[in-house]
C-alpha positions as a printed NumPy array, in Angstrom:
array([[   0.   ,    0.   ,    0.   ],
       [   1.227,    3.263,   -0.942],
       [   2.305,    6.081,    1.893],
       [  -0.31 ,    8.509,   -0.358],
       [  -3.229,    5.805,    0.033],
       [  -2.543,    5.295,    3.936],
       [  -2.978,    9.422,    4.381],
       [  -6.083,   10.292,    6.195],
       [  -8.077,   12.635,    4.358],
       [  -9.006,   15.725,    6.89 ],
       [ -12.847,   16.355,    7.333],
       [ -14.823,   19.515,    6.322],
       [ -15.646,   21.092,    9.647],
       [ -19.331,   20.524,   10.494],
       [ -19.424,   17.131,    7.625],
       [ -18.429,   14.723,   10.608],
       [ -21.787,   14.226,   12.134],
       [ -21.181,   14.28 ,   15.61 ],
       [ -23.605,   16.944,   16.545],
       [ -26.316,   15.584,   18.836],
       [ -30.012,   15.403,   17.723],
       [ -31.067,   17.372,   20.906],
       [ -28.791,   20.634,   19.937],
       [ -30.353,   20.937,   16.392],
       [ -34.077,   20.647,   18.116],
       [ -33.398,   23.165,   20.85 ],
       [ -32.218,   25.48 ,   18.312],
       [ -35.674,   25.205,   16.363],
       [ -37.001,   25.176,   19.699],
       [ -35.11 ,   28.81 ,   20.287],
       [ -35.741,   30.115,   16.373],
       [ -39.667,   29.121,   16.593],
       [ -39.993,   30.813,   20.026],
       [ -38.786,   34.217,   18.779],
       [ -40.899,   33.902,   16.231],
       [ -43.901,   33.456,   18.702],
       [ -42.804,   36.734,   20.749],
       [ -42.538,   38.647,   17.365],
       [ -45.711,   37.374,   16.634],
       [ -47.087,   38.211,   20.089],
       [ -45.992,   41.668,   19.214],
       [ -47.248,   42.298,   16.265],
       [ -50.934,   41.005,   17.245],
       [ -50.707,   42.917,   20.71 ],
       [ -49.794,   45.978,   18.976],
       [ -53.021,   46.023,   16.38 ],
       [ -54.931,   44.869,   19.19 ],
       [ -53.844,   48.198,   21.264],
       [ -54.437,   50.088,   17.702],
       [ -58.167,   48.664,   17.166],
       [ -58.755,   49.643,   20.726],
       [ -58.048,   53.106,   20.875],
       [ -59.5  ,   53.691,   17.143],
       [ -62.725,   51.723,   18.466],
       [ -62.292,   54.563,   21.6  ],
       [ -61.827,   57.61 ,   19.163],
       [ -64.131,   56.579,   17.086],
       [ -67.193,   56.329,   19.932],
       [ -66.229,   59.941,   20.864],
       [ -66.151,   61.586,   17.454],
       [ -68.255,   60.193,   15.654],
       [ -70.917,   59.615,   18.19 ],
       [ -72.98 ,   62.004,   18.895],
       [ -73.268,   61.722,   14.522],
       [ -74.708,   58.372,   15.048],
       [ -77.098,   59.649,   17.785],
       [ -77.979,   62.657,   15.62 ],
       [ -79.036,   59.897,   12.801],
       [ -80.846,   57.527,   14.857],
       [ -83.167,   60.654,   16.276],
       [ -83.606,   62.247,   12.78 ],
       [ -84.848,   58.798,   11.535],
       [ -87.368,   58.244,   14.384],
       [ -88.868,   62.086,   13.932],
       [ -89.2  ,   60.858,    9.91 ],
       [ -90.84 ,   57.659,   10.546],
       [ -93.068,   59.644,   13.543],
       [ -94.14 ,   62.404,   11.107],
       [ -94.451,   59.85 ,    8.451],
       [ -96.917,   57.674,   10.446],
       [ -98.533,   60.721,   11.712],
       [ -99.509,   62.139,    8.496],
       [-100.754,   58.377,    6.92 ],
       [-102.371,   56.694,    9.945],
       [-101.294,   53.756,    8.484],
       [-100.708,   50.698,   11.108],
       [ -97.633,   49.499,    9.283],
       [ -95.918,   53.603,    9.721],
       [ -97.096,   53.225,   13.096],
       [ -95.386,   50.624,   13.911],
       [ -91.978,   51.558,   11.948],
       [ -92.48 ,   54.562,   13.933],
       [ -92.045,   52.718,   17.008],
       [ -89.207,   50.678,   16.293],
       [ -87.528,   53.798,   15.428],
       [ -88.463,   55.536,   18.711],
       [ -87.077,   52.383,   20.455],
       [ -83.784,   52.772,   18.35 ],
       [ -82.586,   55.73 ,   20.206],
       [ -83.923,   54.872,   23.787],
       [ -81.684,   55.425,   26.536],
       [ -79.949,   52.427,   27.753],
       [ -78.993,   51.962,   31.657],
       [ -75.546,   53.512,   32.193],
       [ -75.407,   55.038,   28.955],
       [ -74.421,   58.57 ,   30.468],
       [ -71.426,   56.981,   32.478],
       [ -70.049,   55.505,   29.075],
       [ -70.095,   59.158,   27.13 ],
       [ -69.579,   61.106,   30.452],
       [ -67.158,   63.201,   28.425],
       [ -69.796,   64.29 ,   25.789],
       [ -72.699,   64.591,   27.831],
       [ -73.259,   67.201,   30.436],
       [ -75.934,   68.249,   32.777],
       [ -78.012,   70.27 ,   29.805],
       [ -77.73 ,   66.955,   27.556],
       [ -75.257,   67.03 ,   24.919],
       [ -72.295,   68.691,   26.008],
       [ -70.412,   71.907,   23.499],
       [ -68.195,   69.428,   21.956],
       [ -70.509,   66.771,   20.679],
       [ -72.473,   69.853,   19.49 ],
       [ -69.691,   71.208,   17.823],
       [ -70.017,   68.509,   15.658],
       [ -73.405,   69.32 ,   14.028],
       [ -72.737,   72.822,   13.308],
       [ -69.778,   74.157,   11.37 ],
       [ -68.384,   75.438,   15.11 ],
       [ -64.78 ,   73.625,   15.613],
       [ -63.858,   70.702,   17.808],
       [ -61.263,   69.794,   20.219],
       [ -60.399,   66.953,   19.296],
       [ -60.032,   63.697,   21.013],
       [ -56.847,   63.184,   23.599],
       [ -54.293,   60.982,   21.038],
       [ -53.668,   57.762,   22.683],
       [ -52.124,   55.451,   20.49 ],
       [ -48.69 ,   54.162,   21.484],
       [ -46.013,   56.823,   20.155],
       [ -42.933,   55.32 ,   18.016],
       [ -40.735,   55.385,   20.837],
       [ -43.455,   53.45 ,   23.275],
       [ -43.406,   50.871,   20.035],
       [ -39.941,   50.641,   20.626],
       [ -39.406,   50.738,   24.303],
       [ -42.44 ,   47.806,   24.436],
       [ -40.677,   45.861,   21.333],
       [ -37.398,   45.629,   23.372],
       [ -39.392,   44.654,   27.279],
       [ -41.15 ,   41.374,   25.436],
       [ -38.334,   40.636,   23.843],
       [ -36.003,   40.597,   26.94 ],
       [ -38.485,   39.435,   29.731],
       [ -40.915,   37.448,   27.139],
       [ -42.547,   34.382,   29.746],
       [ -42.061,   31.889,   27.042],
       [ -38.042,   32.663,   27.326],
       [ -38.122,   30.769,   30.767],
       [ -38.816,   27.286,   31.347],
       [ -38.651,   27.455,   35.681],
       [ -42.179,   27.86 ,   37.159],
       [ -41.013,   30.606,   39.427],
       [ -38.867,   32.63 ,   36.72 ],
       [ -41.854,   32.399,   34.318],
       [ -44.571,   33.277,   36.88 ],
       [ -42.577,   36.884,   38.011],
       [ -42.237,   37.188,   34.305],
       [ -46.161,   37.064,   33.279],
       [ -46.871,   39.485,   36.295],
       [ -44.139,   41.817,   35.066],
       [ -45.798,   41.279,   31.329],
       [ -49.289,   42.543,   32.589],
       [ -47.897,   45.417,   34.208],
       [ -45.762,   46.316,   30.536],
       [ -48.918,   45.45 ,   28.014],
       [ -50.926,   48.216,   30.612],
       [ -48.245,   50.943,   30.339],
       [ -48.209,   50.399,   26.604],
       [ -51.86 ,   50.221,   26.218],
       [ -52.209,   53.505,   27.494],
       [ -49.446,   55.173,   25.647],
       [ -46.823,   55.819,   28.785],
       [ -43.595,   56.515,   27.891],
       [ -42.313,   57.456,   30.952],
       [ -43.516,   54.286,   32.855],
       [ -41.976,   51.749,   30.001],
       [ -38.897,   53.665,   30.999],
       [ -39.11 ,   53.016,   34.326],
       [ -40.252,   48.822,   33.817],
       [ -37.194,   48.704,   31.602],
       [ -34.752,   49.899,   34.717],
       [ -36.787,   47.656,   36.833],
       [ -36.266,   44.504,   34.955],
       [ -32.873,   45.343,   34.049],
       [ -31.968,   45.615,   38.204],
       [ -34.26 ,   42.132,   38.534],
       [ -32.865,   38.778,   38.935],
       [ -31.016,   37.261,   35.824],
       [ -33.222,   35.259,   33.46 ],
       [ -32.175,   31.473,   34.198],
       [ -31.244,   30.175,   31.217],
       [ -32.407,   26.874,   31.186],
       [ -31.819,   24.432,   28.427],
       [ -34.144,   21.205,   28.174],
       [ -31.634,   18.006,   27.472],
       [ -34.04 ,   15.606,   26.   ],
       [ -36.027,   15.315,   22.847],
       [ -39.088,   14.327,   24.562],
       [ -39.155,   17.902,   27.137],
       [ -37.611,   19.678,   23.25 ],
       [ -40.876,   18.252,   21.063],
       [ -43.464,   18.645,   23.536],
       [ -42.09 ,   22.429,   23.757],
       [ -42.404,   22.878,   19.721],
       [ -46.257,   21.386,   20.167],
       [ -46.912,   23.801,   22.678],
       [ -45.559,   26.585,   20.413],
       [ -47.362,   25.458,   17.528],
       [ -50.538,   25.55 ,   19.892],
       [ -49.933,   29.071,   20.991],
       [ -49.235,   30.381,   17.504],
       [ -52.199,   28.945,   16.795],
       [ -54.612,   30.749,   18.97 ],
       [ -52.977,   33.994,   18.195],
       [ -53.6  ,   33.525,   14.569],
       [ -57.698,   32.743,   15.983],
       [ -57.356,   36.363,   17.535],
       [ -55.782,   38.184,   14.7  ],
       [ -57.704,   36.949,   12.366],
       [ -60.794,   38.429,   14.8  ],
       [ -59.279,   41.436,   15.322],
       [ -58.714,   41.507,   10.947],
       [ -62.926,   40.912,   10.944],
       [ -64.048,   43.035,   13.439],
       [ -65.709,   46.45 ,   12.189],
       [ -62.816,   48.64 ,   13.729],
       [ -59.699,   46.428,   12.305],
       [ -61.538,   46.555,    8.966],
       [ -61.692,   50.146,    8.82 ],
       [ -58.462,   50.978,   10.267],
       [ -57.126,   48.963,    7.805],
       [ -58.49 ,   50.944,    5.376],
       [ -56.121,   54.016,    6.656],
       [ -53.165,   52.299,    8.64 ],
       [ -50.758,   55.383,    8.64 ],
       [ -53.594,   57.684,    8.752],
       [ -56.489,   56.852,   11.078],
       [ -57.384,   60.257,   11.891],
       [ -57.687,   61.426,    8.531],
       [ -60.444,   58.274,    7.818],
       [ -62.086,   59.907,   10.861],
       [ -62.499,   62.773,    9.095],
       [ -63.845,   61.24 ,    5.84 ],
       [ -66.268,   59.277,    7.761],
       [ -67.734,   62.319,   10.001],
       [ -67.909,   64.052,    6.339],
       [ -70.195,   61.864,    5.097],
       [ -72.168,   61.446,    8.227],
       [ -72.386,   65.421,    8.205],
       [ -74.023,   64.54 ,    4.915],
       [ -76.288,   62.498,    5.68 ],
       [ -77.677,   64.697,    8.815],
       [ -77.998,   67.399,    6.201],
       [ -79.788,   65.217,    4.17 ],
       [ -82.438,   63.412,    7.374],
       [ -83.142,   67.289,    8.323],
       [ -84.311,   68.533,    4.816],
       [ -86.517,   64.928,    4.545],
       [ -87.65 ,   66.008,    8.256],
       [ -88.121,   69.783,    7.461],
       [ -90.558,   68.684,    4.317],
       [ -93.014,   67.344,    7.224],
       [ -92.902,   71.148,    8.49 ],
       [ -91.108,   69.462,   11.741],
       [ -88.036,   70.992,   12.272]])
């Protein structure tokens, strides 16, 4: 045998094999749980946005909606009181029933309502008079950020001790609150908190069995977020603020426009009765 053919050819690094089965699960195990918390994000974050558009929208637009539902009862009343006829009658009624006060209603539009009734601002929006408009409160860019970077860094699912993840779902809470309500100043302060806190034990399951039933569970969770995003997607408020993503307050305008119109439109039906 030659002294070439008794050389040992060298292996390329990585070719031999020898890597364990667990290491290459636990990393998918790692890569699909980052991709959960970015998930997480993203579908906490347009939950936060539907929220306060659903908010902004109840106290702009309204007293609109209100305005409507009254003009269309006085019609239908004037109507039926002109024609007698059983069928106006009871149209009128339904109508009338339409803008009944419900229990509590004055607690949920406290801001619009005073003691005279409607209040200046939810006037303002009838006549050509101008508006203050509604307190801003979705989440600034640097509240995106400063939220982004606490679930990232103190994310439950990062922690696989009881303990560690039960102070991290109570810290969670505490962070989706400050970011639901737009404060800055308090993320600031959570992030100083967490980054005094105990180290995050870094805990690394060892067996396939502990790695797969981890990727299941992921798969489970992605799952139900996907169930809520796609509700959120559906839902009357994520439809239309999808309609205007970078712009909400601008398709607020458009749609109190074309309410505007259509008052305009109920009061010269209802002044042709001689009503108004």
């Amino acid at each position: 045998m030659s002294e070439q053919s008794e050389q040992t050819v060298p292996e390329e690094p990585g070719a031999s094999g020898d890597e364990r089965p667990e290491a290459r699960l636990d990393r998918a195990v790692r890569a699909a749980e980052q991709a959960l918390i970015e998930f997480e994000i993203a579908v906490e974050t347009f939950r936060v946005e539907v929220e306060n558009f659903s908010r902004l929208h109840h106290q702009k637009l309204g007293p609109m909606y209100s305005r409507l539902d009254e003009l269309d009862a006085l019609i239908a009343e004037a109507k039926a009181a002109r024609s007698g006829d059983p069928e106006d009658l009871r149209m009128a009624r339904e109508a009338r029933a339409l803008v009944m006060p419900m229990p509590g209603v004055e607690e949920l539009f406290h801001d619009w309502l005073d003691s005279d009734g409607i209040s200046d601002d939810a006037s303002a929006m009838l006549t050509d008079r101008s508006v203050k408009p509604p307190e801003r409160v979705r989440p600034s860019e640097e509240v995106r950020r400063l939220y982004r970077e606490l679930v990232r860094r103190a994310h439950p699912d990062l922690a696989q001790d009881e303990q560690e993840r039960a102070r991290r779902d109570a810290f969670i809470v505490r962070v989706n609150a400050a970011y639901g309500r737009g404060e800055e100043g308090l993320l600031r302060e959570l992030a100083e908190e967490w980054a005094a806190g105990p180290a995050p034990q870094a805990a690394r399951p060892s067996e396939s069995e502990e790695l797969y039933a981890r990727l299941e569970w992921l798969a489970r969770r992605k799952e139900m977020l996907s169930m809520v995003a796609g509700e959120l997607e559906e839902s009357a408020i994520g439809a239309m603020l999808r309609m205007a993503p970078d712009d909400p307050d601008r398709l607020l305008e458009e749609i109190a426009e074309q309410l505007l119109a259509e008052v305009s439109e109920r009061e010269a039906e209802l002044a042709a009765f001689g009503t108004l």
